[in-house]
KOLKE-849756 format. One record per residue: x, y, z of N, C-alpha, C, O in turn; residue in one letter. Coordinates in steps of 0.001 Angstrom, whole numbers, plus 500000, padded with zeros to 6 digits. Atoms other than C-alpha are relative to their C-alpha. Layout:
KOLKE-849756
XYZXYZXYZXYZA;...
***
This chain:
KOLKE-849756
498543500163500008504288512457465188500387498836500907499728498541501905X;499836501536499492505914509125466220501019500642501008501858501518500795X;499114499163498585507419509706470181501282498955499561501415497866499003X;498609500748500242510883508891470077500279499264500831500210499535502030X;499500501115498773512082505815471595501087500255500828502077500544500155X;499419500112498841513958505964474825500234498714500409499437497786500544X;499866501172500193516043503575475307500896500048501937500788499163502786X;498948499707498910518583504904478433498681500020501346497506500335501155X;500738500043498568517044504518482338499323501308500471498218501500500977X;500620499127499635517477508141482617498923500610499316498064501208499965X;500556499515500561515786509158480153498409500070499407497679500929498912X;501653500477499598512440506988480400499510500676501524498463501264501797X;500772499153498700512092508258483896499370501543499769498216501930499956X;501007498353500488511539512129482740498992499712498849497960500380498910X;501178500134500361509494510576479881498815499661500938498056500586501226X;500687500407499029507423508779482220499247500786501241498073500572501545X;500051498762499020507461511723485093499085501069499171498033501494499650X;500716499227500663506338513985482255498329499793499587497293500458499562X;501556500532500690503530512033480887498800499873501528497590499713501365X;500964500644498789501793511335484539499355501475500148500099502431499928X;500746498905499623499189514115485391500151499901501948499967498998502764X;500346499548498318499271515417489081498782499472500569498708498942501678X;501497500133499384495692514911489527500026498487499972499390497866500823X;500221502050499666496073510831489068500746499809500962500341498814501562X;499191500360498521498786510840492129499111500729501044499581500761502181X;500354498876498633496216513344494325500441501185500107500021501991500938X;499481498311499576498201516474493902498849500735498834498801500492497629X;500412498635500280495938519335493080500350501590500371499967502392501222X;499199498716499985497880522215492531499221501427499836499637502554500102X;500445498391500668495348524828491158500783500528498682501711499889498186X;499515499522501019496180526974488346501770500634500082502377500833501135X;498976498979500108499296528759487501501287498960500242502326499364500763X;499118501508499977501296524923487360500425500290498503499757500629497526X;499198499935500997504089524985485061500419498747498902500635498635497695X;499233501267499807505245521591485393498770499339498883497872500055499327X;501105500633500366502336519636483019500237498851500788499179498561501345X;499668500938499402504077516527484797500362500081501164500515501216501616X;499220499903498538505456515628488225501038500612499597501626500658498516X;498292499369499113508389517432489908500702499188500187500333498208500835X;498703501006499048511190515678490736499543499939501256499204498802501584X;500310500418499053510275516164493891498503499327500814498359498798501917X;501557500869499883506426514874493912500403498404499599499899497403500107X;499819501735500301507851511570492366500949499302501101500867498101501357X;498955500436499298510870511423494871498811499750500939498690498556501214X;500684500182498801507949511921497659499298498565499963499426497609500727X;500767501464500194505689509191496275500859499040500019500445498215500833X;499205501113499988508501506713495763500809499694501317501389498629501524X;499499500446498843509771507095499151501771500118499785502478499352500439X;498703500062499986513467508150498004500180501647499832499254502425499603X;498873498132499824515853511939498139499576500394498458499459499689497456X;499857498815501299515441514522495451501075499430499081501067498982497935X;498749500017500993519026514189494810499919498766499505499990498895498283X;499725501056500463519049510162494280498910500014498308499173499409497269X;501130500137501326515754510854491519500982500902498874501059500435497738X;499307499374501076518040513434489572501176499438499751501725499395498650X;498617500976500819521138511310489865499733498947499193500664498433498573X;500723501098500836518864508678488101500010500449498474500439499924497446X;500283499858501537517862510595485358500799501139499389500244501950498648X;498726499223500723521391512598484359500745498693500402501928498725500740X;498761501081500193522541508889484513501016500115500960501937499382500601X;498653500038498993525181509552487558499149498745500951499349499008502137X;501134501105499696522640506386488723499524499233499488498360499488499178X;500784500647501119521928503586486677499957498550500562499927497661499710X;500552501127499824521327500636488735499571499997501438500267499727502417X;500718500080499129518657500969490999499735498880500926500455498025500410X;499685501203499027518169498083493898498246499724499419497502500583498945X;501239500492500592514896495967492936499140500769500830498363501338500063X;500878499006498688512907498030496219499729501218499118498689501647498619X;500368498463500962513740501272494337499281499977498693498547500890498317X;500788499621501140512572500140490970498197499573499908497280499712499099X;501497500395499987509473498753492211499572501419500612498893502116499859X;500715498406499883508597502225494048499978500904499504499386501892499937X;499834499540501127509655503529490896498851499914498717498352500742497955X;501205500089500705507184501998489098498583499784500954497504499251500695X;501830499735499472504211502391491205500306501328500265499388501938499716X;499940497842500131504983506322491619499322500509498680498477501382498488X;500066499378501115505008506471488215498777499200498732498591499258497516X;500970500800500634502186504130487554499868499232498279499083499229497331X;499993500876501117503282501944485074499215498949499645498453498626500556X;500475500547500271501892499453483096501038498305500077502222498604499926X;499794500338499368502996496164483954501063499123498448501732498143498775X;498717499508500400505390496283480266500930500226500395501920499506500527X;499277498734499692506786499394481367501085499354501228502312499366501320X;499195500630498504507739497639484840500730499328499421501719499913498979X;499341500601500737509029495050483279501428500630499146502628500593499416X;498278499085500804511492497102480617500726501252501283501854501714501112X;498910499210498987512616499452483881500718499142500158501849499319499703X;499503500419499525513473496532485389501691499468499793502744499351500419X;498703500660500913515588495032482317501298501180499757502494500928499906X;498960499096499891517431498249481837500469500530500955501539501069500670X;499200500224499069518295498715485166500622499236500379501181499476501449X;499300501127500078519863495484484798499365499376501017500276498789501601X;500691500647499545517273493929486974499137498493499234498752498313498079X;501046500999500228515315490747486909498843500400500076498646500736501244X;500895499870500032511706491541485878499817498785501746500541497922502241X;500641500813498850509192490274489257499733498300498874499798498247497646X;500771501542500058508005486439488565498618499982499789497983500881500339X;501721499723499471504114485638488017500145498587500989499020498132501198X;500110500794498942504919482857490533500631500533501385500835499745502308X;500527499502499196505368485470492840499158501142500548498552501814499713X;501222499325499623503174487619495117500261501155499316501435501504499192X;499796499189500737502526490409493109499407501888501036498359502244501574X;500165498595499343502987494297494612500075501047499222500722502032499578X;499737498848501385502633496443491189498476500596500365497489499885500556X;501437499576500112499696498748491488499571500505498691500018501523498162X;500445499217501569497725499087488012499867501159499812498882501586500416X;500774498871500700497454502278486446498539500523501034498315501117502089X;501516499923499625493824502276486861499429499602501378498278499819501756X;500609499858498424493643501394490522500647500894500633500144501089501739X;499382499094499289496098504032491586499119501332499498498953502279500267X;500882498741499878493879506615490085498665499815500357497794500425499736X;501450501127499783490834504616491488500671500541501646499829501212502243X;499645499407498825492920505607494941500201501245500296500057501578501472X;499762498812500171493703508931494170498848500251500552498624500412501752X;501314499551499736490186509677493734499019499658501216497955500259501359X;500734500235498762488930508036497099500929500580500886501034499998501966X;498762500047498794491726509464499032499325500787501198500012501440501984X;501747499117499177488283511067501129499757498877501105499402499190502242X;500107501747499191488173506679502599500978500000500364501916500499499742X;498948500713499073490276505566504700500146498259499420499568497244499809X;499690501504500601491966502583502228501435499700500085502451500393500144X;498529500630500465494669500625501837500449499156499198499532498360498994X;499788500758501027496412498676499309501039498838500583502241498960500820X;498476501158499774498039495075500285500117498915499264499179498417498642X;499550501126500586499681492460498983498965498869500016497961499031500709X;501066500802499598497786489033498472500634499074501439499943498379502184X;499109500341498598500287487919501384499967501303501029500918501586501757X;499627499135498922499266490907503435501115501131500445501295501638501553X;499146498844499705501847493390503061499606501453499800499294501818498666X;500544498543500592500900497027503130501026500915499098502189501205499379X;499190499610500975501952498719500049499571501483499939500356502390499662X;499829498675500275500150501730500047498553500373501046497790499457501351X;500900500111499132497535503576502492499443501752499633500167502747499576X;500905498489499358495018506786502621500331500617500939500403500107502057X;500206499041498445495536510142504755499034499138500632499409498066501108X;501306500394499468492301509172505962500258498420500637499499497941501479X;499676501780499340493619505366506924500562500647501223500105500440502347X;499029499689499456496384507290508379499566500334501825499951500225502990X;500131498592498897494592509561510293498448499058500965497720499613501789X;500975500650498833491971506732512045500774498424500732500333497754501666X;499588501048499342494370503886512645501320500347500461501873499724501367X;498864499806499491497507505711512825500781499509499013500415498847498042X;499154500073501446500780505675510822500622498287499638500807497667500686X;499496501374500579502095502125509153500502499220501461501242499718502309X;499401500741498847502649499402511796501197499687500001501731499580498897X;498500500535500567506259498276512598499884498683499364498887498146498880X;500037501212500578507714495189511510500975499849499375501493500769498741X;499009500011500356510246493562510583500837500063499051500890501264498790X;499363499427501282512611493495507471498388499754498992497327499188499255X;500953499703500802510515494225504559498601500766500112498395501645500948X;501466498894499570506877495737504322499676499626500975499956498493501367X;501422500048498826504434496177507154499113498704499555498511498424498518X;500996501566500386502693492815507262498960500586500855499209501603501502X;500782500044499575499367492608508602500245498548501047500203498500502276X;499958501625499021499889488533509740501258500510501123501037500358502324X;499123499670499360503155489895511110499639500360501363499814499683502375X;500427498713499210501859492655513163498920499608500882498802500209501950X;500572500626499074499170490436514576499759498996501117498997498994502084X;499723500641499712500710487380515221501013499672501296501132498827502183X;498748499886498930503959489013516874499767500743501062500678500840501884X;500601499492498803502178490785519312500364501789499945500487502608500855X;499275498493499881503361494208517920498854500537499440498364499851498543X;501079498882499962500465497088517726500342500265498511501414500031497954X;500035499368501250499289498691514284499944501388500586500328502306499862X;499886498277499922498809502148516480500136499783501733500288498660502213X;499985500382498328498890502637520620498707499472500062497852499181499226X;501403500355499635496322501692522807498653501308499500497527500908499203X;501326499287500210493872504694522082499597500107498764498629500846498588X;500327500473500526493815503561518972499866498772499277500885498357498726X;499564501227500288492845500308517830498361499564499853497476500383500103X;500886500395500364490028498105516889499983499022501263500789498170501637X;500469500553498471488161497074520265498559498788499117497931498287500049X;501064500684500201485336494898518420499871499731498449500105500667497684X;500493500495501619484441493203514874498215498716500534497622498272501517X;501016500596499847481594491327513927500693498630499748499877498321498880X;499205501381499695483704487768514008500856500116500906501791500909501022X;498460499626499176485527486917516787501099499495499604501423498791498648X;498074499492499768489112487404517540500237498876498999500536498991497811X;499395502110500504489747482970516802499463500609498463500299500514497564X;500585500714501494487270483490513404501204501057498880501616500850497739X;499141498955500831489531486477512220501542499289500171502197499509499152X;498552500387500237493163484708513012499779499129499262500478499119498249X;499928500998500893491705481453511577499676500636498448500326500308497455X;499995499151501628490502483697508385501594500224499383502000499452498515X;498885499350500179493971485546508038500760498695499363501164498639498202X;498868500891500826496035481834508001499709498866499117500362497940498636X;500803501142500734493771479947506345500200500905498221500711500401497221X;499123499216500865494402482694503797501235500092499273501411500061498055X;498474499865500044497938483030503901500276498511499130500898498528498068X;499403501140500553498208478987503138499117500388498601499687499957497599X;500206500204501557496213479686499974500689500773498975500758500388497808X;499203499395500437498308482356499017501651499184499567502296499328498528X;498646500733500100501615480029499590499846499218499184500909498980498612X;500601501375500923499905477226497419500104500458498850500547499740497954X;500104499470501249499421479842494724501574500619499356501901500610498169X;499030499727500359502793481257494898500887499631500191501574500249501003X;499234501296498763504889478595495822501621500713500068502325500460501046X;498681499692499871508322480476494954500209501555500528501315502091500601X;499865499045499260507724483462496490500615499932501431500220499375502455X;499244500744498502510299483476499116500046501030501142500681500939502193X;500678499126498883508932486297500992498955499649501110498887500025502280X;501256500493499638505737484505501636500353498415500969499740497995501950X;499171500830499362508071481500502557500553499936501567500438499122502483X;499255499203498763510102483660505171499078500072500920499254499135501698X;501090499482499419506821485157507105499365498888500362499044498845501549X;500828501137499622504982481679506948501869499803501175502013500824501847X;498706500527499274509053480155509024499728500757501075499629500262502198X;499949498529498629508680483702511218498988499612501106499120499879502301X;500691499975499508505956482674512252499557498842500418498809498799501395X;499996501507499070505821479109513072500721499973500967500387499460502035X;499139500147498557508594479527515244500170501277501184500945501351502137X;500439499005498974507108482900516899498859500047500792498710500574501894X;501502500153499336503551482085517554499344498839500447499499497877499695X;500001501430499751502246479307519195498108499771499047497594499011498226X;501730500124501429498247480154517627500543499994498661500004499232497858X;499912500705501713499924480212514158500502499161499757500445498964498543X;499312501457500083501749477070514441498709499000500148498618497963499491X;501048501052500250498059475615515627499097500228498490498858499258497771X;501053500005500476495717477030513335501036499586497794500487499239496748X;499027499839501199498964477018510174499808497870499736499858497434498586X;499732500820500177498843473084510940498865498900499887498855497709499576X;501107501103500408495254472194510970499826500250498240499104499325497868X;499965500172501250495344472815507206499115500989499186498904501046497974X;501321499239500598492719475266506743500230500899499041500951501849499345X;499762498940500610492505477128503461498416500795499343497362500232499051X;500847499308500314490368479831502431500433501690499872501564502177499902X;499719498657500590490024483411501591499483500860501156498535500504501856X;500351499075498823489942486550504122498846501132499933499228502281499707X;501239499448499890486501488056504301499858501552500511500727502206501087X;499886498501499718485161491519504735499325499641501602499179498486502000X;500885500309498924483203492182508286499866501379500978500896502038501120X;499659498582498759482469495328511021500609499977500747500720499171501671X;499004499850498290484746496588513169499743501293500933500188502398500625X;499233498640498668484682499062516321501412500553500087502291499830500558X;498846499114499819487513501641516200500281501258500930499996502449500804X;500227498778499227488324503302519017501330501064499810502534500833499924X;498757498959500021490237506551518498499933501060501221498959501308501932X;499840499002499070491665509181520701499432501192500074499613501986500996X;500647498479500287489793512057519591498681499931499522498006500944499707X;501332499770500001486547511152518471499392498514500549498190498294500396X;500754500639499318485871508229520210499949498745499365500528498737498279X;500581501002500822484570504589519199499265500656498752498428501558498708X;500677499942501568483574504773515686499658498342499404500404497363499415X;500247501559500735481687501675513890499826500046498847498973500660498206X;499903499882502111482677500976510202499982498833498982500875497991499074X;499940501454501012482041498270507481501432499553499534501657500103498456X;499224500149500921485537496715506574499645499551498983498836498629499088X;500161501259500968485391495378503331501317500051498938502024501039498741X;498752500429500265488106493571501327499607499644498310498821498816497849X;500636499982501772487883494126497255501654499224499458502755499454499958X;498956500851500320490316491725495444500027501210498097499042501758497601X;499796499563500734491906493386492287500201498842498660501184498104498735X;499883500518500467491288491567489267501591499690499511502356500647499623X;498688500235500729494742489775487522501045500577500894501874501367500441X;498768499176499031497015490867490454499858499427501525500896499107502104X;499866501024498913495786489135493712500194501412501258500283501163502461X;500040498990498874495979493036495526498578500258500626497442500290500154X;501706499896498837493321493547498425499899501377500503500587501880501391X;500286498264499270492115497134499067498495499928501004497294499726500822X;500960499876499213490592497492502011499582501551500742500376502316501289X;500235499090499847488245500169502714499093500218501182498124499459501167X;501224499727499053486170501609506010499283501126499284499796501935498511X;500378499181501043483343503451504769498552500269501371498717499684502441X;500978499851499061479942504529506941498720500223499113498741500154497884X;501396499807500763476292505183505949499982501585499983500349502195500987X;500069498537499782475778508899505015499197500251501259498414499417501713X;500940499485499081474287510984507798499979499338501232499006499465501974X;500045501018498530475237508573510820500953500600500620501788501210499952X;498845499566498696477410509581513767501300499483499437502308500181499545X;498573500058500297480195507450512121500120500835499046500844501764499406X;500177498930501361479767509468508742500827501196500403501876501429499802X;499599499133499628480388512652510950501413499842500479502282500602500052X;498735500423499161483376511005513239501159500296498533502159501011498593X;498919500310500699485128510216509809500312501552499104501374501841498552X;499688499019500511484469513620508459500593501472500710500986502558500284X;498885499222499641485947515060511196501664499640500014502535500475500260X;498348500314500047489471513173510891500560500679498631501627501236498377X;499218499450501094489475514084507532500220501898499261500908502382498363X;499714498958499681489147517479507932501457500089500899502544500604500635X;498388499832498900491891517255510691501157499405499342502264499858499634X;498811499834500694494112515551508200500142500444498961501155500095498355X;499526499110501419493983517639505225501065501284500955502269501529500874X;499161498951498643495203520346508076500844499565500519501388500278501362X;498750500521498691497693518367509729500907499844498541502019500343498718X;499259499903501455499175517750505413500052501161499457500606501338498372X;499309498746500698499150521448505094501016500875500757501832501739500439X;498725499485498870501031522231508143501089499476499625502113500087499318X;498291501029500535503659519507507240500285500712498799501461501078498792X;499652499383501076503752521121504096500403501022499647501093501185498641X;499470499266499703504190524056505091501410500699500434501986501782500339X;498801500132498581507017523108507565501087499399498909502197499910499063X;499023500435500860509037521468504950500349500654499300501225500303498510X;
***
């Protein structure tokens, strides 16, 4: 039977909501699930917006979402990069640009995250913005760094002298030093700006930062471009101590997103360290869950 076209905002969202399985966002409910699709409120959680604003969406008392909302709209609801596209147009939005940095997560890598959500990963921009992160990230580096308007930058957050977690946690050692990792990062960044030249996010952050840092004004002006490498780092946390873990930095084909994952050798002291955080945060997400 041919699905009927949906043509109204609200009314693709409950298609859309309906069609997504629980188990590709991470929720495992067990039996005795009614819902075959998300809840209103599992999609409101993932998208980062109120119950009520997701149901005023889709009974239409809501029909023009701000470009922020329809992009966490469509990565909740793991669209295809169509789908994004036609939200955008019927919310009376401008589809994104491919001349700029692109923050859509495919389908197939969000259930590619789901299923590691055991690693401590994260998903960023090819300009370094963190878009999306693992309990398990959460729970060894601590929650999203500040920063200023827009996402959590990484260049941001390193450059401006502002912490990704306190002191007892933080990365005390890599296998490049400190200089080879800032010159990596902006040597980076300019190849990113080269590639996306109208991205005026990537614009902003490069300005922020010439006139905040005096190392990214040197290393931004010797010219250096290149790509940001994987490498080991020392992590010292508050509760189990230095831990030593392979970063490594996987580029997402046709999209320019970098998931970076710490990972250990089975059976090693870090192995154990990481399998006690993640024990401690499945428990610390059923208390909250509880509590709510």
């Amino acid at each position: 039977m041919r699905q009927k076209q949906i043509s109204d905002l609200g009314g693709m969202l409950r298609a859309w909501r309906d069609r997504l399985s629980p188990v590709d966002v991470g929720i495992y409910s067990g039996e005795g699930r009614r819902a075959a699709g998300l809840r209103r409120e599992e999609l409101a959680a993932l998208a980062g917006l109120s119950v009520d604003y997701v149901v005023r969406l889709e009974q239409g008392r809501a029909r023009h979402p701000s470009d922020q909302v329809a992009t966490a709209l469509s990565r909740a609801l793991q669209l295809s990069d169509a789908e994004r596209d036609h939200l955008f147009v019927v919310a009376g939005l401008l589809p994104p640009s491919p001349r700029q940095v692109p923050s859509h997560i495919p389908p197939g890598v969000q259930r590619l995250i789901a299923r590691l959500g055991e690693t401590p990963l994260a998903v960023f921009s090819a300009s370094w913005d963190l878009i999306s992160q693992s309990p398990l990230w959460t729970a060894l580096l601590g929650d999203p760094f500040p920063a200023g308007p827009g996402r959590p930058n990484l260049l941001r957050q390193h450059f401006s002298g502002t912490s990704q977690c306190d002191d007892r946690k933080r990365v005390v050692s890599q296998s490049g030093s400190p200089a080879m990792f800032e010159a990596s990062l902006v040597a980076d960044l300019r190849r990113v700006s080269g590639h996306y030249p109208d991205d005026q996010g990537v614009k902003a952050l490069v300005e922020e930062l010439l006139g905040s840092s005096e190392r990214f004004r040197t290393l931004w002006h010797s010219g250096a471009v290149g790509e940001h490498q994987s490498e080991r780092k020392v992590i010292r946390h508050d509760v189990v101590g230095d831990i030593e873990l392979d970063c490594d930095v996987f580029s997402v084909a046709g999209t320019d997103l970098r998931i970076v994952a710490y990972t250990a050798a089975a059976g090693s002291e870090a192995a154990e360290k990481l399998d006690f955080l993640r024990v401690s945060a499945v428990t610390s997400s059923s208390v909250s869950a509880a509590t709510t």
